[in-house]
C-alpha positions in Angstrom: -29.6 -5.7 11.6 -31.7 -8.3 11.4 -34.8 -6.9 13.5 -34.8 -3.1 12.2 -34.5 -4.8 8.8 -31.2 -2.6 7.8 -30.1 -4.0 5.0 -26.1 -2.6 5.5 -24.3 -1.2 8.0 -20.7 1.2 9.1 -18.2 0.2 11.4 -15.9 2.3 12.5 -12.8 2.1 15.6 -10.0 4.0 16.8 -6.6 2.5 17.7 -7.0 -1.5 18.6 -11.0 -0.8 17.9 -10.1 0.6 14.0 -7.9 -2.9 13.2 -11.0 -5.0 14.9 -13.6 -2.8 12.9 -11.5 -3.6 9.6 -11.3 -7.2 10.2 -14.8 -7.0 10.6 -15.6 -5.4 7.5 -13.0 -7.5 5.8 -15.0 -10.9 7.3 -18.4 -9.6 6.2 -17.0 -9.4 2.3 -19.0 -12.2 0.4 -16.0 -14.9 -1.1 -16.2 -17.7 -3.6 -17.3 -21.0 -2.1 -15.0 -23.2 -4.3 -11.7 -21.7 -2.7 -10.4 -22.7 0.7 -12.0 -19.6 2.4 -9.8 -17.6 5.2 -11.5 -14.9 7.3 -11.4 -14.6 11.1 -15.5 -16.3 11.2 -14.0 -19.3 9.0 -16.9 -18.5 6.9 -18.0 -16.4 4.4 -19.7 -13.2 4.8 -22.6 -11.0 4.3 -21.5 -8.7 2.1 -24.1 -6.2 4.2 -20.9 -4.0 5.1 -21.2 -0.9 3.4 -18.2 1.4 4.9 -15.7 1.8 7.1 -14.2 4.2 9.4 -10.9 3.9 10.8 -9.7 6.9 13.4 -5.6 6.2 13.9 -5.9 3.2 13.3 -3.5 0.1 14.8 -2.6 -2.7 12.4 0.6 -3.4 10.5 1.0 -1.2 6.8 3.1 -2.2 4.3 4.5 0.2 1.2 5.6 -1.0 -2.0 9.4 -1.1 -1.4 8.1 -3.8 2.1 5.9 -5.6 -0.4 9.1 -5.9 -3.1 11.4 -6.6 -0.6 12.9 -9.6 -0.2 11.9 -9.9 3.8 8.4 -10.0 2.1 7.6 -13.7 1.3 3.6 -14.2 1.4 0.2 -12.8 3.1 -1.0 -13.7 6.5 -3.7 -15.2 5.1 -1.9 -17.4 2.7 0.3 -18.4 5.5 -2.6 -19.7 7.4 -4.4 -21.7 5.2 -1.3 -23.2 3.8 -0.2 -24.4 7.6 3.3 -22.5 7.5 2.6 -20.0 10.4 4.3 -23.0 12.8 3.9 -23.4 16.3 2.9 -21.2 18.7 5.6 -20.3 21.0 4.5 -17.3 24.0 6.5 -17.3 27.1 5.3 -19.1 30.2 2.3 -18.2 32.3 4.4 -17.3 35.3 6.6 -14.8 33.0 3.4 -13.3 31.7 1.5 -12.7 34.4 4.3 -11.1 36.8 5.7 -9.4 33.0 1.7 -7.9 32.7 1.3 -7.3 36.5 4.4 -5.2 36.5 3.8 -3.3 33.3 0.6 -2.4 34.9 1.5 -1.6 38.3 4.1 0.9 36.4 1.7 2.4 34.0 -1.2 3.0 36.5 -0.2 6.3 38.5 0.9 7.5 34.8 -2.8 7.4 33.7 -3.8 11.1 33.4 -0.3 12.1 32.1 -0.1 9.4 29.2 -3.3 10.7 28.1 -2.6 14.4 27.9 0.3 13.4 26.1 -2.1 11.5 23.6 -4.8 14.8 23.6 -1.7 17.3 22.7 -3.9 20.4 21.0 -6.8 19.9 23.6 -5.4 18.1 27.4 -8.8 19.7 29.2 -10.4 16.6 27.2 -8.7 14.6 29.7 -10.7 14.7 32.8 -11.6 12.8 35.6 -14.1 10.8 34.2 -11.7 9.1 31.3 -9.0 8.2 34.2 -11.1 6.7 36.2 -12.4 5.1 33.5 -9.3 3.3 32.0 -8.0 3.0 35.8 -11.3 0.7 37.1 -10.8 -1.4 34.1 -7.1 -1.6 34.6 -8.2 -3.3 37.9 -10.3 -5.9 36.7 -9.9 -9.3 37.6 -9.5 -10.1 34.4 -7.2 -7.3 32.8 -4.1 -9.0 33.5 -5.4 -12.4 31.5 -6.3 -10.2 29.0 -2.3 -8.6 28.6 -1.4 -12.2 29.1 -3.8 -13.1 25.8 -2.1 -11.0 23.7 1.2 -12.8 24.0 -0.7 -15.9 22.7 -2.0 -14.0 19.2 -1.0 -15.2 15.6 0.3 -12.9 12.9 -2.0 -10.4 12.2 -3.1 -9.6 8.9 -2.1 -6.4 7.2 -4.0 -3.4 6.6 -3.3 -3.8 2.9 -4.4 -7.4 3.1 -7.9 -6.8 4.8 -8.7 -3.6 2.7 -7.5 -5.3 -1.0 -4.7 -3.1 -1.5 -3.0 -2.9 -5.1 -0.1 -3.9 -2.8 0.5 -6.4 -0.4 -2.9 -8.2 -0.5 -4.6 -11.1 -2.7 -6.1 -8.4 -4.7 -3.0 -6.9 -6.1 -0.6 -7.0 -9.0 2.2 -6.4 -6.7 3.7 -9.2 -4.5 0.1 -11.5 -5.5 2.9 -13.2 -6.9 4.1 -14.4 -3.8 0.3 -15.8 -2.7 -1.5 -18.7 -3.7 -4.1 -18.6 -6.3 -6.1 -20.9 -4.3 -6.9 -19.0 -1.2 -10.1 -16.7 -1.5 -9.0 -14.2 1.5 -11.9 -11.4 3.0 -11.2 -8.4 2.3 -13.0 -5.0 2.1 -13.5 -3.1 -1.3 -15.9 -0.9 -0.1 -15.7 2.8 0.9 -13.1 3.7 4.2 -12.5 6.9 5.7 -9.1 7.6 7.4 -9.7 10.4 9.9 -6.4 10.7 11.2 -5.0 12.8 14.2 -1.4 13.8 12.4 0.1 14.5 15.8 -0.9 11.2 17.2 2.6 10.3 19.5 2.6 6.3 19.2 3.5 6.1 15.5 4.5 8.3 12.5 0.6 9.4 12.0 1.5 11.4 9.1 3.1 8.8 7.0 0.8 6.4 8.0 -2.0 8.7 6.8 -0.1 8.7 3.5 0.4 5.1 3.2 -3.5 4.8 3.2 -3.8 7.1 0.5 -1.8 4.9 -1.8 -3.5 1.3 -1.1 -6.6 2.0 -3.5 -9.1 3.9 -5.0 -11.9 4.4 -2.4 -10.1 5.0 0.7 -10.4 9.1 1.5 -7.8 10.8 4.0 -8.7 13.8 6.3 -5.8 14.6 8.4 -7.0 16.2 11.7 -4.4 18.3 13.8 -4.7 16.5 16.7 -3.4 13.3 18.4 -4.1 9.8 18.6 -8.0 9.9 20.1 -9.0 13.1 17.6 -12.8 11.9 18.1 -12.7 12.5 21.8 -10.1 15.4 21.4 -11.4 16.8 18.9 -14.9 15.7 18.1 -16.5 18.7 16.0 -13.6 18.3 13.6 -13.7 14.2 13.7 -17.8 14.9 13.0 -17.4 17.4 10.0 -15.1 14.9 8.6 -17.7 12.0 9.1 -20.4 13.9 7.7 -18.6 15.0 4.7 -17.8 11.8 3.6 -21.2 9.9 4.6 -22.7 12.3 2.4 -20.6 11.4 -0.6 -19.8 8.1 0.0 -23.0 6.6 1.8 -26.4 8.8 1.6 -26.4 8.2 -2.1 -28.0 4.7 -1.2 -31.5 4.2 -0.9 -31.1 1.6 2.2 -31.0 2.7 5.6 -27.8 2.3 7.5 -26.8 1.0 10.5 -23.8 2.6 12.2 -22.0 0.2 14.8 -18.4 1.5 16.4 -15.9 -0.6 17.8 -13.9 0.9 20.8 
C-alpha cells in the first residue's frame, strides 16, 4: 500500500480465506485508544480497509433467536480480554498427529471426487491441475503440523462480531447486553459483498446467505447457482457479481484501490 501510495484497499476470501479476509478487515477498523483494545494484531488499525468480499464464506453465524438464547452468554471478544476463555486443552501430540496422518491418508485418493462434488453445475472445472495442486500440498512436510495447529486454536469470533452486526456483536442493541462496555472490539462497518454459491454441499449455503442479509445495512447478497468455490466454478458469474457491486459500492471514491485476496 504503502509504496504505490494506495490510500485503501479490498480483501476478499473464499471458505477458510473469506473468515481470514474478514478478520482482516475487522483488525484494520481504527478503535478508541482509551478502551482495552481486542483485534487479532493487539493493536489498532488503519482504518485503510475499504470493502470486503467474502465468497462462501467459513466462520460461525449467529441469528437472533442464538443471540437471545440463553446458551448465548457474551462475545469472543469480550471473553478474551476479560480472561474467561480458560485453559487451553487440545489432545496430545501423539493423538494428533496419527488422528491428522490418518484423516489424510483417507482423504487423499478422494481428491478429484471431493471436488466434483464441491463444483456440482460445472465438474470439467476440476482438472488435473487443481488435484495435483491440493495433493502436492497435502504432502508437505509440514501439512500434518498444520491439521495438528488447528486443534490448538481459541474460539473464533463470529461473523456477526467481526462485521458489527445489529446482533451478536459490540455494535448491537441485541445481546450488547451481555458484553462489557469497556472492550473497544475491531470490527468492520464498511461495505461486504456475499457472493454465495447456494448449492455449496458443506453447509446450508442458502440460509447462511440469508443470515448475512439480516446482520446490517451494507452487506449486499448475490446468490450464485453454484457450489462452494463459485469463483473457480463459475467465474464469469462470480465477476459480474464483483463488478456490479464495485461499481456501486467502491468506484464512487476518488482513491485508487488496492485489491488483495486471501485464498
Amino acid at each position: 500500500l504503502g509504496k504505490n501510495k494506495w490510500a485503501n484497499f479490498i480483501i476478499g476470501g473464499n471458505s477458510i480465506g473469506g473468515y481470514t479476509a474478514m478478520g482482516v478487515a475487522a483488525d484494520d477498523t481504527p478503535l478508541l485508544v482509551e478502551k482495552d483494545c481486542v483485534t487479532s494484531m493487539g493493536s489498532v488499525g488503519s482504518g485503510r480497509c475499504s470493502g470486503l468480499v467474502l465468497i462462501n464464506s467459513a466462520g460461525k453465524l449467529l441469528s437472533k433467536e442464538e443471540i437471545n438464547s440463553s446458551d448465548y452468554t457474551t462475545s469472543v471478544a469480550v471473553e478474551t480480554a476479560s480472561d474467561l476463555l480458560g485453559l487451553s486443552s487440545p489432545p496430545p501430540r501423539e493423538i494428533a498427529f496419527y488422528g491428522g496422518t490418518g484423516l489424510l491418508w483417507y482423504l487423499r485418493p478422494q481428491i478429484k471426487s471431493i471436488c466434483k462434488n464441491l463444483y456440482p453445475t460445472n465438474p470439467d472445472a476440476v482438472d488435473d491441475v487443481l488435484c495435483d495442486g491440493i495433493l502436492r500440498d497435502s504432502l508437505d512436510p509440514g501439512a500434518i503440523n498444520v491439521m495438528i495447529s488447528g486443534s490448538k486454536l481459541p474460539p473464533p469470533r463470529t461473523a456477526n462480531e467481526l462485521l458489527g452486526a445489529a446482533f451478536g456483536s459490540s455494535r448491537s442493541s441485541i445481546g450488547s447486553e451481555k458484553s462489557s462496555k469497556l472492550i473497544s472490539e475491531g470490527t468492520f462497518d464498511g461495505p461486504v459483498l456475499i457472493s454465495q454459491g447456494i448449492l455449496d454441499p458443506l453447509n446450508d449455503a442458502r440460509q447462511r446467505a440469508d443470515l448475512f442479509s439480516q446482520l446490517r445495512t451494507g452487506i449486499t447478497v448475490d446468490r450464485i447457482n453454484g457450489g462452494h468455490c463459485p469463483h473457480d466454478e463459475l467465474p464469469k458469474e462470480i465477476a459480474d457479481s464483483l463488478l456490479g457491486w464495485m461499481q456501486n459500492s467502491v468506484w464512487n471514491q476518488e482513491v485508487p484501490v488496492a485489491t488483495v485476496e486471501a485464498a
